[in-house]
C-alpha positions in Angstrom: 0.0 0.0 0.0 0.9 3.5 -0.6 0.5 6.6 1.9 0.4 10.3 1.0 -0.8 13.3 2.9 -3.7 15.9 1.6 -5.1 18.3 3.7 -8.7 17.8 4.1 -10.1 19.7 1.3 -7.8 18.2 -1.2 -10.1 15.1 0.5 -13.1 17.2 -0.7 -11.4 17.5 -4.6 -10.6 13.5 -4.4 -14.1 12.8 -3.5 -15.8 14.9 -6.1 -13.3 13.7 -9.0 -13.5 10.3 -8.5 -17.5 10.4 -7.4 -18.6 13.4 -9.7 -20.2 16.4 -8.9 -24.5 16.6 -8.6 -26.0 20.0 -8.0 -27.6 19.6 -4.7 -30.9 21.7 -5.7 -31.5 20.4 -9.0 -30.4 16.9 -8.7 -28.3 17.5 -12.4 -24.7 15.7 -12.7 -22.2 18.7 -13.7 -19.3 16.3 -13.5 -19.1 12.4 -14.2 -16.0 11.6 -12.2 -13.2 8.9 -12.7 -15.4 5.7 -11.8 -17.6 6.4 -14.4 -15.0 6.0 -16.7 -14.0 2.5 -18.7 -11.5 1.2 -16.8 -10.0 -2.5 -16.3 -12.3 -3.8 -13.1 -9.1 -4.0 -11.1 -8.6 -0.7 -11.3 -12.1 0.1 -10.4 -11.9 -2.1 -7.7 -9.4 -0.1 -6.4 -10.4 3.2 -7.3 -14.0 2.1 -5.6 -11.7 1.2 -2.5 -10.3 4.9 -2.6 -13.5 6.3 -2.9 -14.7 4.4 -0.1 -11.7 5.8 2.0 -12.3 9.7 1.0 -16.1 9.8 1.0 -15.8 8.4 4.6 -13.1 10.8 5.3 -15.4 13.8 3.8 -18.3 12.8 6.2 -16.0 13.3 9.3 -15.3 16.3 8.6 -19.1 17.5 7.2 -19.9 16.4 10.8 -17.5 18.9 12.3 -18.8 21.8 9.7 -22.1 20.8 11.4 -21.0 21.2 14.7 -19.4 24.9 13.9 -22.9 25.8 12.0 -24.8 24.8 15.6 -22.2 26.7 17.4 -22.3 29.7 14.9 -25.8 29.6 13.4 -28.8 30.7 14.7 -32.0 28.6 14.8 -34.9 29.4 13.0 -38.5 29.2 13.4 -38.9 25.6 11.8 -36.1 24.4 14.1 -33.3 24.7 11.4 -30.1 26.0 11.9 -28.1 28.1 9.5 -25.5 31.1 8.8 -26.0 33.7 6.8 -23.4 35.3 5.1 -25.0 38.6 5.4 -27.3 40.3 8.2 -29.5 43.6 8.2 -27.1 46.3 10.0 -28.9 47.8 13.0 -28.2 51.1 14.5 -27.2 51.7 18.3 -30.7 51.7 19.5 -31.0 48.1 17.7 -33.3 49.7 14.7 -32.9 47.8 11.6 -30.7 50.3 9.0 -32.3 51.1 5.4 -30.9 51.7 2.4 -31.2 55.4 0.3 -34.4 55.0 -2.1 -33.1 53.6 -5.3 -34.4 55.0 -9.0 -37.6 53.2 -8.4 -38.4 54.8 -5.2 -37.7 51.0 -3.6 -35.6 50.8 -0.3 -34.6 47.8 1.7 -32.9 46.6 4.9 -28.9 47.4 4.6 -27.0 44.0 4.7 -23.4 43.5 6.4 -21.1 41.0 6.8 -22.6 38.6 9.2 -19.5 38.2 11.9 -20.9 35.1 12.9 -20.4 34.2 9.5 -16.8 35.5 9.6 -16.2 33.4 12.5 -17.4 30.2 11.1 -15.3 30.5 8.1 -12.4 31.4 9.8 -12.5 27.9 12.1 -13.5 25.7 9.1 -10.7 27.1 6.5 -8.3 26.2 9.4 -10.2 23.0 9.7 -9.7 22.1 5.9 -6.0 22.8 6.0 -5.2 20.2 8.6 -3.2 17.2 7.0 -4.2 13.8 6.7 -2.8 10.4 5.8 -4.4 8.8 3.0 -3.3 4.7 2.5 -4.3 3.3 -1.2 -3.3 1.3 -3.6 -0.4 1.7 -5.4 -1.8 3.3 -9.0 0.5 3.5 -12.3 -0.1 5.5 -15.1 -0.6 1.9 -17.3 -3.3 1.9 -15.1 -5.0 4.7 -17.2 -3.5 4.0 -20.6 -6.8 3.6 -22.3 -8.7 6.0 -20.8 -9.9 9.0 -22.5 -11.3 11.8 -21.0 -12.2 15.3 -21.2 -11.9 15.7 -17.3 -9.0 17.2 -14.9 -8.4 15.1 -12.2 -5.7 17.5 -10.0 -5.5 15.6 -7.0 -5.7 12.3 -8.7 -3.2 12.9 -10.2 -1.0 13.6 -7.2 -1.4 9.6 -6.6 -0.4 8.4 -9.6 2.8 6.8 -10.0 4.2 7.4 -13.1 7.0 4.8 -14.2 9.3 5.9 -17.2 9.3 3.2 -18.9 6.2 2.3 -19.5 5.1 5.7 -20.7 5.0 6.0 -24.4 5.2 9.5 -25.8 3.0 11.5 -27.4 2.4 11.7 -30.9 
């Protein structure tokens, strides 16, 4: 087996290129990932492995972003719990701030960086900079010889181990 170390949101890149990427509110696949690709069933078997490993990885740390949005976050009517990135701006006495009458005549509340926000943000881009050990699979380049794709895999790539003499050049 091979070891390597990624900070966790190098975990979060992993996940998505090997799994793909779905947008969460309309369901649509924007990305197809690296097991969806032909590949030998070896090499699926241990890319599935890898997957396995990162997506559990991923959860671990969704579970602490969850615990900083409780800690952050304020709880709404319906019981939820969320942070927004921006908040009306209240005066000294507490009165909610409006904005100058725009060409329409329309004014609203005036909206400011939520420090909450700020906070929350702060602790979980420290959080996804802390390093982790990954063990896979050792993966060649041969490995991928016949695959063609259109895709980027960045951090992938960072596993690969490419062997000179089994690379043929480029034409």
């Amino acid at each position: 087996m091979e070891k390597i170390t990624l900070k966790l949101y190098e975990f979060y890149n992993l996940e998505a290129e090997l799994n793909g990427i779905t947008n969460q509110q309309t369901g649509e696949k924007t990305a197809s990932g690296l097991l969806q690709e032909k590949l030998p069933l070896v090499t699926k078997y241990w890319l599935t492995d890898l997957g396995k490993k990162v997506t559990a990885e991923k959860a671990a740390v969704e579970e602490l972003k969850n615990d900083l949005i409780k800690k952050y976050g304020k709880e709404d009517d319906k019981g939820g719990i969320s942070i927004p990135m921006a908040i009306d701006e209240v005066d000294a006495d507490g009165a909610v701030v409006y904005t100058e009458p725009d060409a329409e005549g329309k004014t609203g509340p005036r909206k400011i960086l939520n420090p909450d926000f700020q906070l929350f943000e702060k602790e979980f881009n420290e959080l996804l900079q802390t390093e982790k050990e990954l063990e896979y699979k050792p993966i060649t380049l041969a490995d991928f010889a016949n695959v063609e794709t259109s895709e980027n895999y960045g951090t992938f790539f960072k596993l690969i181990k490419v062997e000179d003499a089994k690379i043929v050049p480029m034409k």
